[in-house]
C-alpha positions, 0 to 999 in steps of 0.5 A, a space after each residue: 409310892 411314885 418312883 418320881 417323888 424318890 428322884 427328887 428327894 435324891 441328893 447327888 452329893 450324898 450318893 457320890 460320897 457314899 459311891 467314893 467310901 465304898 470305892 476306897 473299902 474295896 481294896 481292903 475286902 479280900 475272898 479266896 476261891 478254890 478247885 479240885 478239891 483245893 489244889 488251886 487258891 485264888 484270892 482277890 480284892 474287892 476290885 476283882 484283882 486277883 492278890 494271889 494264886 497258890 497250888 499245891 506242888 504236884 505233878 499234874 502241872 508239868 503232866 498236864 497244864 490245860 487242866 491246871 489253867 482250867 482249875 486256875 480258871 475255875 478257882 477264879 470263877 468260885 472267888 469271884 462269885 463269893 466276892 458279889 455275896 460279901 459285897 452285897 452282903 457288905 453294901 446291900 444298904 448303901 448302893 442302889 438296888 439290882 447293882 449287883 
């Protein structure tokens, strides 16, 4: 199949009201990540905002805070890596290919 013949068979209108209902369900989609074990929890939202960041109340805050942030930071990563599945997963058939 010519890549051209697909191009012109586009409908713009068609693709920018498809890109605006998924750009309202992102706000609705939300995944928490997780580190040490589950000390740290980040959730956040389809729009990679983060909702929230719960821990367990223990020492190492006041003791030792650079690995804290760094738990912080790695539970952040881990959500947001699972938030790319759950939008591929959830729009893989409406987006272009490779957006994710």
């Amino acid at each position: 199949m010519n890549p051209f013949d697909m191009l012109k068979n586009l409908n713009i209108d068609d693709i920018k009201k498809k890109s605006q209902e998924i750009m309202s369900q992102l706000k609705d989609i939300s995944v928490t990540g997780v580190s040490g074990g589950g000390f740290v929890s980040v959730t956040i939202n389809g729009e990679f905002n983060i909702l929230s960041i719960d821990f367990e109340d223990n020492t190492l805050i006041k003791e030792d805070i650079s690995t804290f942030r760094d738990l912080i930071i790695s539970a952040h990563s881990d959500a947001v890596n699972k938030m790319k599945e759950e939008l591929k997963k959830k729009f893989s058939l409406n987006l272009i290919p490779g957006l994710f």
